[in-house]
C-alpha positions as CSV (number, residue, x, y, z in Angstrom):
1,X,-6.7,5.8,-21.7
2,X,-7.4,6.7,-18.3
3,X,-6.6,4.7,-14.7
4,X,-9.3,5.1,-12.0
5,X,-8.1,2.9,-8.8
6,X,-10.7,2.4,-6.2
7,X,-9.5,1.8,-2.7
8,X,-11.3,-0.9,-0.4
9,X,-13.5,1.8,1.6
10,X,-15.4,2.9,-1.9
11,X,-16.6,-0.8,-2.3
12,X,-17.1,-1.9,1.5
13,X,-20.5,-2.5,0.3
14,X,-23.1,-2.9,-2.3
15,X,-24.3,1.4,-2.1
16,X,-20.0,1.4,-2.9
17,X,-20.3,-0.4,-6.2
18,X,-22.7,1.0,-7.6
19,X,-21.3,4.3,-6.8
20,X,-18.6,2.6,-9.0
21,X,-21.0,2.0,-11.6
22,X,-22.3,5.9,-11.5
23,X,-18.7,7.5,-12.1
24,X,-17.6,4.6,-14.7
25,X,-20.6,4.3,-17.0
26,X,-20.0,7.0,-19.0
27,X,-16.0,5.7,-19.7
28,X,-14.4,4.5,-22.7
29,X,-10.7,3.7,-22.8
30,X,-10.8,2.8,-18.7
31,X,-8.5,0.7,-17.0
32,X,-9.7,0.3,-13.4
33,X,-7.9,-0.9,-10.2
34,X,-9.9,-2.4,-7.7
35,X,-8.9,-3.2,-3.8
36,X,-10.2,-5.7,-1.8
37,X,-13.4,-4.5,-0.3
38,X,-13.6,-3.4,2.6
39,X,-11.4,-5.0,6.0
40,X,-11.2,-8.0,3.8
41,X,-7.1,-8.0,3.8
42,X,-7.5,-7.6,7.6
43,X,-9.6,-11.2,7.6
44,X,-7.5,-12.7,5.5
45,X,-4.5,-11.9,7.4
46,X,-6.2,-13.7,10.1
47,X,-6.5,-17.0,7.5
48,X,-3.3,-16.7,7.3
49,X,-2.3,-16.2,11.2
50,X,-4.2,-19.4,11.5
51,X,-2.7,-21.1,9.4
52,X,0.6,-20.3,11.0
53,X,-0.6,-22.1,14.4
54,X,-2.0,-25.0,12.7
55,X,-5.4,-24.1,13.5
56,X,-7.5,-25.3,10.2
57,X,-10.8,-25.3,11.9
58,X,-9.7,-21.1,13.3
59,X,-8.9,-20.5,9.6
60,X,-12.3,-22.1,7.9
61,X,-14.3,-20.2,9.9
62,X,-12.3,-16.7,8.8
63,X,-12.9,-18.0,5.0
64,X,-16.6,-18.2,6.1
65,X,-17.0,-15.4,7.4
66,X,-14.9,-13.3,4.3
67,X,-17.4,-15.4,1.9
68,X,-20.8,-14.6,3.8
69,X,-19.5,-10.9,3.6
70,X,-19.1,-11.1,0.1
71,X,-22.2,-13.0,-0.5
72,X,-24.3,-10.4,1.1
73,X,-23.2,-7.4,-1.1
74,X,-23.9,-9.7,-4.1
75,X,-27.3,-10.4,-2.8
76,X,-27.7,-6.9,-2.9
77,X,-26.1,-6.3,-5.8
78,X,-28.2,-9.1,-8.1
79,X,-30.3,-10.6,-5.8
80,X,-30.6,-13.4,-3.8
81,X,-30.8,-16.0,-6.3
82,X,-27.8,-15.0,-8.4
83,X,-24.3,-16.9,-8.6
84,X,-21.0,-15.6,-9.4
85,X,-19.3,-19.4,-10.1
86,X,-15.5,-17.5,-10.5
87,X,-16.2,-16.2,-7.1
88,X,-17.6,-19.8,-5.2
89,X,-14.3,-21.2,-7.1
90,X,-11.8,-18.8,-5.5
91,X,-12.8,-19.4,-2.3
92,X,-12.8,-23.1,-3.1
93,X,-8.9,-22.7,-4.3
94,X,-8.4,-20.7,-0.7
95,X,-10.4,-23.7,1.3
96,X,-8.1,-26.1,-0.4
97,X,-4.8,-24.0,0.6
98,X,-5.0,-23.9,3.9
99,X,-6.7,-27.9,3.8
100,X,-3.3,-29.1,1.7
101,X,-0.4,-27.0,3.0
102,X,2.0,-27.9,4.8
103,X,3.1,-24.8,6.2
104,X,6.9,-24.2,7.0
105,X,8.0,-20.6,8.7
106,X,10.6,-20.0,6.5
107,X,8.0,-19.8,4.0
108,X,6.0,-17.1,5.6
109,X,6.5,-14.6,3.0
110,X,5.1,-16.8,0.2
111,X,1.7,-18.0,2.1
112,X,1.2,-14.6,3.0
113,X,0.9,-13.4,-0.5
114,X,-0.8,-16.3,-1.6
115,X,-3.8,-15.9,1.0
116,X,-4.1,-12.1,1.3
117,X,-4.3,-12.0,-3.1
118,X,-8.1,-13.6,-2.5
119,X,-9.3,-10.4,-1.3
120,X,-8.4,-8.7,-5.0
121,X,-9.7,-11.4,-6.9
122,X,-12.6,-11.6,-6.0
123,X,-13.6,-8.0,-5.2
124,X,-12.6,-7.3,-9.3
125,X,-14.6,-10.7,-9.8
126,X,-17.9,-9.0,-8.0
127,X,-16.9,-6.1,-9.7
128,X,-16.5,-7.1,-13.4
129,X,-19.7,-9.4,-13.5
130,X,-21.9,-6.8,-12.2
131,X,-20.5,-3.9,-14.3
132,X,-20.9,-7.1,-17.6
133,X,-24.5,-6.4,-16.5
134,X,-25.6,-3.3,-16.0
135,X,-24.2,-1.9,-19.1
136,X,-20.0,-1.1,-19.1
137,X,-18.7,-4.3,-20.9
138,X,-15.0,-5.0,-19.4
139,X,-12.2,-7.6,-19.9
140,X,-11.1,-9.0,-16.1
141,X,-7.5,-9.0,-15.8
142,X,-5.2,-11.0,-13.9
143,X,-2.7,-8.3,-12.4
144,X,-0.5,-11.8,-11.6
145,X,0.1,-12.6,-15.2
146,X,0.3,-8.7,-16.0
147,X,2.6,-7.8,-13.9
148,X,6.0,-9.0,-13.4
149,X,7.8,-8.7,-9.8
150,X,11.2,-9.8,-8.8
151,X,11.0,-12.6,-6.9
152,X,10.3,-10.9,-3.5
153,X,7.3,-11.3,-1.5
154,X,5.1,-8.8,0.9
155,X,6.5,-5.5,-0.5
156,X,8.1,-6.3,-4.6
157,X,8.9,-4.0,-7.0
158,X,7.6,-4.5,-10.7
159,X,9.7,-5.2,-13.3
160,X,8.3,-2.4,-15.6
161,X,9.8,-3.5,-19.1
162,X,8.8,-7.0,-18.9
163,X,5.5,-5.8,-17.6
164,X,4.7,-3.7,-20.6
165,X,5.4,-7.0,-22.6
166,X,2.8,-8.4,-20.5
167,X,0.2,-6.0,-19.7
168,X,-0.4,-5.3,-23.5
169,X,-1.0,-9.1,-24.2
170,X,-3.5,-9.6,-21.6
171,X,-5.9,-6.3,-23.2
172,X,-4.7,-7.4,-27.0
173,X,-7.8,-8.2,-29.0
174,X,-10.2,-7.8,-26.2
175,X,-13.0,-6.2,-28.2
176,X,-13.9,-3.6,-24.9
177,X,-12.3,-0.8,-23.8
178,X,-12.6,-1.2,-20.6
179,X,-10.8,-3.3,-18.2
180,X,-10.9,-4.4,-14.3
181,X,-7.9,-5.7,-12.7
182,X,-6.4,-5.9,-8.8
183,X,-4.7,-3.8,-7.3
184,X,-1.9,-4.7,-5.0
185,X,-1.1,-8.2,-6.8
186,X,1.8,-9.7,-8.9
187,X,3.4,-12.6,-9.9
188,X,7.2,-13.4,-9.3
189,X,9.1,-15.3,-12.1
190,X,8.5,-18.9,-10.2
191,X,5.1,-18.2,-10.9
192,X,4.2,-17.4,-7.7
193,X,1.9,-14.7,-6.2
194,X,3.6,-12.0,-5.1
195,X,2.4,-8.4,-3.2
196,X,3.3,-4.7,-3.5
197,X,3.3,-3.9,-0.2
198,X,0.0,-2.6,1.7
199,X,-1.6,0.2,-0.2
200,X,0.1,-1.0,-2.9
201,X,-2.9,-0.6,-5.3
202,X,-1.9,2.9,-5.9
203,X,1.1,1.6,-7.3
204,X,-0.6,-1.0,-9.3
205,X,-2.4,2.0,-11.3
206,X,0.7,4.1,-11.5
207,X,2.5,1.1,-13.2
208,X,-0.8,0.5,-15.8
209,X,-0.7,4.3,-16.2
210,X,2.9,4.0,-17.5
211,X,2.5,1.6,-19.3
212,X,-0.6,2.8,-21.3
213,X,0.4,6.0,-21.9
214,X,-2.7,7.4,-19.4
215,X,-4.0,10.8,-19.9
216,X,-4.5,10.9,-16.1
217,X,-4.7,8.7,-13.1
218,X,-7.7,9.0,-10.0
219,X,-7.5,7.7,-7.0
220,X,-11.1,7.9,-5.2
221,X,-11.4,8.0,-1.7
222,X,-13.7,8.8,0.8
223,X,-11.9,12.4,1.2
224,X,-12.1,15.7,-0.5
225,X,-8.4,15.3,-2.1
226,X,-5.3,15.4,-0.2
227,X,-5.4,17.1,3.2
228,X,-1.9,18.8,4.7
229,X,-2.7,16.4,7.9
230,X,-4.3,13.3,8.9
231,X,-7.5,15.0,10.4
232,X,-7.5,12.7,13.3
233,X,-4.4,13.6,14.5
234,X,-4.2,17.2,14.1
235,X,-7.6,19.2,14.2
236,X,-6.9,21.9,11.6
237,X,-6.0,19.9,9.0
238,X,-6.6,21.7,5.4
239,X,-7.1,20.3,1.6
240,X,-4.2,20.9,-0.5
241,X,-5.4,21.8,-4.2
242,X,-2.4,21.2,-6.0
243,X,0.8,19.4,-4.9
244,X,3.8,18.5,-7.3
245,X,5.7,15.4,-7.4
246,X,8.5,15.8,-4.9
247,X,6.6,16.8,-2.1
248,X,3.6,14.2,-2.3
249,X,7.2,11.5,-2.3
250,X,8.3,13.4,0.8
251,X,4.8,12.8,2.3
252,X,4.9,9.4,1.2
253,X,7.7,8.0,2.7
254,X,7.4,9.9,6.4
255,X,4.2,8.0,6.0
256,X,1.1,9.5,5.0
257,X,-1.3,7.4,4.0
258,X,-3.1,9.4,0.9
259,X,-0.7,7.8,-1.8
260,X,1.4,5.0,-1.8
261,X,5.4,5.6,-1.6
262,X,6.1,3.8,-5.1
263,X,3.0,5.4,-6.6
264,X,5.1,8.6,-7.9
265,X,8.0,7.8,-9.8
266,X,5.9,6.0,-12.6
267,X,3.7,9.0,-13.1
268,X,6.5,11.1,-12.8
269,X,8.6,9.6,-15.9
270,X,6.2,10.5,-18.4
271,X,4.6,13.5,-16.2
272,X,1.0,12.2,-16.0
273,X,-1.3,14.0,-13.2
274,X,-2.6,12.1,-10.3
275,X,-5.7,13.1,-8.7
276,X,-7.2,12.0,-5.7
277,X,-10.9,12.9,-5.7
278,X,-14.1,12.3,-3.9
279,X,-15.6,8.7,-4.2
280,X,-19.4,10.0,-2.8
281,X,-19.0,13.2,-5.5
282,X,-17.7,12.6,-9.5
283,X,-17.9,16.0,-10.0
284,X,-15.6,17.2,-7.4
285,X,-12.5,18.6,-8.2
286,X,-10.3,17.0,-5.9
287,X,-6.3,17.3,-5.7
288,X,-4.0,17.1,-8.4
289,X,-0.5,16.1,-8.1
290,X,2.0,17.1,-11.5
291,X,5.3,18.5,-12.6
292,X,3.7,21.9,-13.2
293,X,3.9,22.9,-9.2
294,X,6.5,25.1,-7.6
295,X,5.5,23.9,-3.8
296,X,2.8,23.3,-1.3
297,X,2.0,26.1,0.7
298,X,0.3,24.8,3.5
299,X,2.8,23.1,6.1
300,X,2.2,19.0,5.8
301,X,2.0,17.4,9.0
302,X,2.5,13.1,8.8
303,X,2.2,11.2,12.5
304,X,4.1,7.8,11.6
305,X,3.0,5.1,14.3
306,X,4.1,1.2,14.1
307,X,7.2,2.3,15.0
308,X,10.3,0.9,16.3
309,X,13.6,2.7,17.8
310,X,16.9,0.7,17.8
311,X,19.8,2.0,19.4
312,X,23.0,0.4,18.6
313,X,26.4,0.9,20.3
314,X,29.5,0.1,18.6
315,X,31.7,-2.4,20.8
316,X,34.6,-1.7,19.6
317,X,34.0,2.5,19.6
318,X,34.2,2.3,15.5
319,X,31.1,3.9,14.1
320,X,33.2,6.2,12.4
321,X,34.0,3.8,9.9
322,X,31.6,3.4,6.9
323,X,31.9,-0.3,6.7
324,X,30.1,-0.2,10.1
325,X,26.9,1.4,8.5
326,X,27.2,-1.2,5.9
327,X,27.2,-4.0,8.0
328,X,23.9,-2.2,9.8
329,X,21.9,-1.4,7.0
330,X,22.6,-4.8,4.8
331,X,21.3,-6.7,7.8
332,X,18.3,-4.6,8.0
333,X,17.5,-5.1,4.2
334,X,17.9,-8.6,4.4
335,X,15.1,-8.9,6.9
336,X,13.3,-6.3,4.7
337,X,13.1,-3.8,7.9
338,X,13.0,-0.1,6.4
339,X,14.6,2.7,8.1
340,X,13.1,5.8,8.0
341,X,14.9,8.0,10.2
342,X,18.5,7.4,11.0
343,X,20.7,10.0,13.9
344,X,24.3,9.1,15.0
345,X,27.5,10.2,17.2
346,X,31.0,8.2,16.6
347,X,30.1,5.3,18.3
348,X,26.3,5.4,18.7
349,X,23.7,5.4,15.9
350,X,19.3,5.5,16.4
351,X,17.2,4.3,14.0
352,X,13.5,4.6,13.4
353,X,12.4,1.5,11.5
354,X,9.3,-0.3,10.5
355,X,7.7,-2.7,13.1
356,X,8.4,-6.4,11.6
357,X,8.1,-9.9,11.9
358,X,12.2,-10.2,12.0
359,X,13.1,-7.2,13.9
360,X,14.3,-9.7,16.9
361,X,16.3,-12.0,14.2
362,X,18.4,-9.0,12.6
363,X,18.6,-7.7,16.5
364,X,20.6,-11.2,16.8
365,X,22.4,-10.7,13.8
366,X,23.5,-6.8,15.0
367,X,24.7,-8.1,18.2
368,X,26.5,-11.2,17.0
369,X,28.4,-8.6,14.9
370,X,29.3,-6.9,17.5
371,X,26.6,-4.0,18.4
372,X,25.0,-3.7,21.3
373,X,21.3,-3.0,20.7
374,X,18.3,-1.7,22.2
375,X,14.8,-1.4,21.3
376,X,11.9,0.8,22.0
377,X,8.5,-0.3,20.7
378,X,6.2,2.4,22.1
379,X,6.9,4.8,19.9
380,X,6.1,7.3,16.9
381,X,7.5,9.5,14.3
382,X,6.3,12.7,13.3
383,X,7.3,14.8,10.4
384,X,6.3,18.8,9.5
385,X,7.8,19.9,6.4
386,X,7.4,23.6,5.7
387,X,7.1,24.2,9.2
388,X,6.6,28.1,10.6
389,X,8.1,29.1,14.0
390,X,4.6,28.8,15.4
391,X,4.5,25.0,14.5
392,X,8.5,24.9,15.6
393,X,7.3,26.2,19.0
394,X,4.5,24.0,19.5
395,X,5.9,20.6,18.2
396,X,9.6,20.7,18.4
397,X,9.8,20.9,22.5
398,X,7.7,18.0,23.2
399,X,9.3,16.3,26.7
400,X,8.3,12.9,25.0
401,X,10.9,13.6,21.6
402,X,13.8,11.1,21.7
403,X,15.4,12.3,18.8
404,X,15.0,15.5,16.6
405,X,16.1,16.5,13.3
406,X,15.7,20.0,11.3
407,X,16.5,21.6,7.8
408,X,15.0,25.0,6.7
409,X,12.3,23.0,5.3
410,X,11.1,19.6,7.6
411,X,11.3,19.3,11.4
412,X,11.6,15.4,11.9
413,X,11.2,13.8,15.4
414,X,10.8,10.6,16.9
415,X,8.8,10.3,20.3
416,X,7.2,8.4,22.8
417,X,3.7,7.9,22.4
């Protein structure tokens, strides 16, 4: 068995899917993981927002809009006289959500999930019916009776054991050998839908490659394979061939975006290579990430934006204390607010965390305990690991730098931007 997980760029469009067709026709033994095409998390996100004011007649229009997008490409895609009735029913079920809820804030989480989930069912949907006929025939799988979650929303874990239980039902007996599910998509023990976090389809195939024993997973994008830099960011930006487990984790949670931060540790229990390769070229070699690797060689360069800097000062002068960083770090956890660069003296302590809905709730919290806390918005994190004195030089005396952090191997800053 093999995983191949296509993101939402490599099926914006109908020229995208059958691309898909081209590299999976020859497959047997295929699981494939399938993202919402295109932006369409973005519009349903504004469904959602909409929903959140009240403002039905704001959110029908977004749903028409997602459905005339996905109507074109299946136009394309079969013509203009075909139907997919699984697709005109989910948008149905999404219609009637935001017609019969009665939406409470405390329950943001939940419609969140609920709503943004569309966009995976029915890009797989598209996907499966129009594979079923040109050749490949495929079971569809629902990833929210596979998978498992804790009962979490916006960013769960799996439960991986139950899972397996799960997972291997849902393909029992199938009579193909090749299967279409969503990527970034669970379900919580109330039976409810629950998400993996954003990107989270790369974790959705590492958790299917587990489970199945896979040969190998691919991730295809609409890059070479996995670059020491984002491009954009920083000019000379180079492909790595080969990375090994540890550092594509490091690169993962300073915040590059090639692979998903929970994407690892599942391939990484039973040691099964990850490649990222080239969604316009099959034959490409890509990048490979496995055990096998001593170290990249080329210095890896991540720009984290989206960030927020909290400064907290201890009333009382008692950071020394640990139950002070417990107090500070449960609060952050309960509002789901992840830290990604902490830097402290005896009574002050910084932290780089993850722009949120609740970052002005557990501010409250923090102060009410007895902190006094201030927040920067307008900045960004940057991280070099296996920097050279040259990239030291350049980087590391930036006038904008609020904080800076070295070891022998990663420079770590936080700036303005």
């Amino acid at each position: 068995m093999k995983v191949y997980k296509f993101g939402g760029a490599s099926v914006k469009n109908a020229a995208g899917v059958r691309n898909l067709l081209d590299i999976v026709r020859d497959e047997q033994e295929l699981f494939i993981i399938v993202s919402a095409m295109g932006k369409t998390t973005n519009a349903l996100e504004a469904v959602f927002a909409a929903m959140q004011k009240g403002d039905e007649e704001r959110a029908m229009e977004s749903i028409a809009e997602s459905y005339a997008y996905h109507r074109s490409i299946i136009d394309e895609l079969m013509g203009g006289d075909a139907t997919i009735a699984e697709v005109d029913n989910l948008f149905e079920q999404l219609r009637n959500i935001v017609r019969n809820t009665i939406y409470r804030s405390s329950d943001a989480e939940l419609w969140y999930d609920t709503i943004v989930a569309f966009g995976e069912l029915i890009s797989t949907t598209i996907i499966s019916n129009y594979l079923n006929g040109h050749g490949v025939a495929n079971r569809w799988v629902d990833m929210r009776r596979a998978f498992l979650t804790e009962q979490r929303h916006k960013d769960a874990n799996v439960n991986l054991e139950a899972t397996e239980v799960r997972l291997k039902r849902e393909i029992a007996g199938a009579g193909v050998s090749v299967f279409v599910g969503q990527g970034f998509i669970g379900g919580a023990p109330d039976g409810t839908t629950t998400t993996l976090g954003r990107e989270g389809s790369d974790y959705s195939a590492a958790i299917v490659a587990n489970v199945l024993g896979a040969e190998s997973m691919s991730v295809w994008k609409d890059v070479d394979g996995i670059l020491n830099a984002d491009p954009k960011v920083f000019p000379d930006a180079r492909k790595i061939e080969r990375l090994n487990y540890m550092d594509t984790i490091e690169m993962a949670y300073s915040g590059a975006q090639i692979i998903h931060p929970k994407t690892i540790k599942p391939l990484q229990q039973k040691n099964i290579p990850l490649y990222v390769r080239p969604f316009g070229n099959k034959h490409a070699s890509g990048s490979v990430i496995t055990d096998d690797v001593e170290r990249a060689y080329e210095p890896i360069m991540i720009q984290k934006s989206n960030q927020v800097l909290l400064k907290l000062h201890s009333r009382d002068l008692s950071f020394v204390l640990e139950e002070k960083f417990a107090k500070v770090f449960n609060t952050l956890e309960s509002h789901r607010i992840k830290t990604n660069l902490v830097h402290n003296s005896a009574v002050d302590l910084y932290m780089s965390v993850d722009a949120s809905w609740h970052i002005d709730d557990a501010i409250s919290e923090l102060e009410a305990e007895g902190f006094d806390v201030e927040k920067s918005e307008d900045v960004e994190m940057v991280t070099i690991r296996y920097y050279n004195d040259e990239l030291y030089h350049k980087y590391a005396f930036d006038e904008r730098i609020i904080i800076k952090q070295s070891t022998p191997h990663t420079l770590r800053f936080v700036r303005t931007k």
